[in-house]
C-alpha atoms as one frame of an Amber mdcrd trajectory, in Angstrom:
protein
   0.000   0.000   0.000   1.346   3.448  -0.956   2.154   5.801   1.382   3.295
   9.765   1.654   4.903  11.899   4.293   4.314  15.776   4.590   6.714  18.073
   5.600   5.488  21.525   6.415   6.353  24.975   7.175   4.872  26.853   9.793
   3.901  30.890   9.459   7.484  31.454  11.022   9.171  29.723   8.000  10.462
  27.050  10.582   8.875  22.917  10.295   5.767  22.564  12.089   3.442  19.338
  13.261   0.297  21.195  13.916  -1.217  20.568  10.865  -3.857  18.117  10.083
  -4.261  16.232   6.978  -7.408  15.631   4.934  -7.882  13.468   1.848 -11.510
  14.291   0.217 -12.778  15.782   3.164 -11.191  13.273   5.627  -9.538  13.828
   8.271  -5.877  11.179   7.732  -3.920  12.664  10.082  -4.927  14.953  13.032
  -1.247  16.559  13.155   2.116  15.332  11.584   4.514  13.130  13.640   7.046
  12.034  11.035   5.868   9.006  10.091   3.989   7.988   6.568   0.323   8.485
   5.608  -1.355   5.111   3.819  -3.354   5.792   1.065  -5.105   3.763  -1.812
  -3.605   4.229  -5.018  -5.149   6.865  -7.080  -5.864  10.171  -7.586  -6.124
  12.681  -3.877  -7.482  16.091  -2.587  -5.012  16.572   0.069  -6.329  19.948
   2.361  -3.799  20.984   4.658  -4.807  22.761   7.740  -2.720  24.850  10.044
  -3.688  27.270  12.798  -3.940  31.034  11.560  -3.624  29.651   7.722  -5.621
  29.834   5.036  -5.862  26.255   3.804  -3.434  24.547   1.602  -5.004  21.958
  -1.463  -2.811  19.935  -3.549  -3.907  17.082  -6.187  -1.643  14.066  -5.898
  -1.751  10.420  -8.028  -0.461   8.147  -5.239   1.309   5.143  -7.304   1.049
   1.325  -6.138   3.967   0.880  -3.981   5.089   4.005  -3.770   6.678   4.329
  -0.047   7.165   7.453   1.708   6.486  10.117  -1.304   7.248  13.095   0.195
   4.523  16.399  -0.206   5.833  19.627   0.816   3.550  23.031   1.879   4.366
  25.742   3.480   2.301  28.017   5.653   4.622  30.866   5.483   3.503  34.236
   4.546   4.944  35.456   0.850   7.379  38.020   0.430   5.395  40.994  -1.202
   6.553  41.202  -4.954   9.704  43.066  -6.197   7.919  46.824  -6.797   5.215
  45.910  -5.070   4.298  48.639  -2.469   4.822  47.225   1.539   1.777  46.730
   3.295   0.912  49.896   4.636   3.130  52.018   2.765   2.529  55.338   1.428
   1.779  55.408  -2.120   1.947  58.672  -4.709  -0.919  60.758  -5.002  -2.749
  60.714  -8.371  -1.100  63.032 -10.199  -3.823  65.123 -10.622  -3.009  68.401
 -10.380   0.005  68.173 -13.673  -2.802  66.836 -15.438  -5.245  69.594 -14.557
  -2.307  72.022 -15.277  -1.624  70.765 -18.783  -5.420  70.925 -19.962  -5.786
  74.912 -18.826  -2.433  75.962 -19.927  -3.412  74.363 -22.986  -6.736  76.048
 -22.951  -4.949  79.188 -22.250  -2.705  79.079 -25.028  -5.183  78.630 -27.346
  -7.516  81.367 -25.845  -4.280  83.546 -26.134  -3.912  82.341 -29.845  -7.282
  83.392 -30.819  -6.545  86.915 -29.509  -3.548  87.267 -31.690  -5.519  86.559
 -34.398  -8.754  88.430 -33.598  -6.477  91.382 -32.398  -4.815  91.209 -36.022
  -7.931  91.445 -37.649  -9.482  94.029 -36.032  -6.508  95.933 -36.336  -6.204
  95.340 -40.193 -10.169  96.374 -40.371  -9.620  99.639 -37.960  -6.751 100.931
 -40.077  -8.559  99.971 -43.061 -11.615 102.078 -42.193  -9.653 105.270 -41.455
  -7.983 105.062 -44.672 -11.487 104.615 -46.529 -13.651 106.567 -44.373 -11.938
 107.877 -41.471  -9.677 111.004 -40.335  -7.012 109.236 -42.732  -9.551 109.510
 -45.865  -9.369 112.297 -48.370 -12.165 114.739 -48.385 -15.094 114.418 -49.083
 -15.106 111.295 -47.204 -13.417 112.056 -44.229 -15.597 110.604 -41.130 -17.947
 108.925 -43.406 -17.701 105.515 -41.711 -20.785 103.960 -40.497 -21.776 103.207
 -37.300 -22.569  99.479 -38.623 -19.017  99.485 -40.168 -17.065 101.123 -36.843
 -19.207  98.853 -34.601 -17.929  95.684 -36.209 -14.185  96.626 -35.652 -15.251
  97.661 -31.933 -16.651  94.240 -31.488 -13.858  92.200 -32.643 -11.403  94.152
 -30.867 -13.443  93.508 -27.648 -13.443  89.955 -27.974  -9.964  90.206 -28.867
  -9.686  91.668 -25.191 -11.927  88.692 -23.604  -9.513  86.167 -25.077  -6.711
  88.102 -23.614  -7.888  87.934 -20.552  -8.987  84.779 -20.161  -5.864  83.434
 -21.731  -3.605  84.823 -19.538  -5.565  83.883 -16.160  -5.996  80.036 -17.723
  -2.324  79.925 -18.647  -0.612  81.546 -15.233  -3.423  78.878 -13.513  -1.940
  75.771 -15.744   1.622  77.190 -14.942   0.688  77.181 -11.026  -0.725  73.840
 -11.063   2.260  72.619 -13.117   4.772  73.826 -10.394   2.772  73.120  -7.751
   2.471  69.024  -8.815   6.233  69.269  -9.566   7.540  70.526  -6.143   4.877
  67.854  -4.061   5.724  64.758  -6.226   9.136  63.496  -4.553   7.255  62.702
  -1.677   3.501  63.158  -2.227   3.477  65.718   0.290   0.388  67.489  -1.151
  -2.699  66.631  -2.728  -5.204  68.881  -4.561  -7.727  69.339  -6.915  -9.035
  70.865  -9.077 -13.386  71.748  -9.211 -14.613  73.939 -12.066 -17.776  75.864
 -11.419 -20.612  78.506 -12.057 -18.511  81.177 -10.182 -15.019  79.991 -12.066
 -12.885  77.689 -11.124 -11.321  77.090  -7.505  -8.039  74.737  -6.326  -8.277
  73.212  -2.919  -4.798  72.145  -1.665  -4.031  69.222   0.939  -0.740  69.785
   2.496
């Protein structure tokens, strides 16, 4: 009659007896002494049990007159993976805030873009109109412009303006949130975030 002996290791890494054995739900062995286990030949469900364990399962296919086959498990606890964060441990913050910076710098440049280009424009169309129509036209049409004409200049150049502005505010915002993630990510000393609203938009910082 076949026959196996387990050797296992205990949660301090060191051999242990207080296990007990079972083979398809039955208890073989109340706790491990040395000696071998009889089985029938054939395929086992060892479950091996050990105090403050989870369980241990291994399939086996005993062999007719196999003596003493030796089955190893071990109770000890796993060293965490290489890179793997200790239990515990600290990890980064999200970085959240770089992210946040990049999208409303980016916004801001291109707010700042459209200014150059509406600014241009209605530049172009203001010196154009004085030339035409203006103090810059000859007589008789000096100051002929019309107030439909003039109006459209004034309204590109003020939009012009509301790009400016909000360019520059979105851009020195992306820049602050840039340096801001930069300086806190060695040791994810801050947190923040960023929440966008009907009033504009507001950073809460976590130091």
């Amino acid at each position: 009659m076949p026959s196996i002996v387990i050797v296992a290791t205990g949660l301090d890494g060191k051999d242990t007896a207080q296990v007990e054995v079972r083979d398809g739900g039955v208890v073989v062995a109340s706790s491990l002494d040395g000696r071998p286990i009889l089985l029938d030949p054939g395929p086992h469900e060892l479950e091996m049990v050990h105090p403050g364990a989870p369980a241990r399962r291994q399939s086996i296919l005993v062999r007719e007159g196999e003596k003493s086959r030796r089955v190893e498990v071990s109770f000890a606890k796993e060293p965490p993976a290489v890179g793997a964060p200790a239990p515990g441990a600290q990890t980064s913050p999200p970085r959240a805030l770089g992210i946040s910076g990049i999208v409303i710098g980016g916004v801001g440049l291109a707010a700042l873009g459209a200014f150059v280009g509406l600014a241009v424009t209605g530049t172009s169309d203001f010196d154009e109109l004085d030339r035409t129509c203006g103090s810059l036209a000859p007589a008789p049409a000096t100051g002929t412009c019309s107030e439909e004409d003039v109006s459209a200049v004034k309204r590109t150049l003020t939009i012009a303006d509301v790009f400016l502005g909000a360019g520059a505010g979105l851009a020195a915002l992306g820049a602050t949130l840039l340096i801001v993630d930069f300086a806190t990510a060695a040791d994810g000393a801050a947190n923040g975030r960023v929440v966008a609203g009907p009033d504009g938009v507001s950073l809460t910082l976590r130091f």
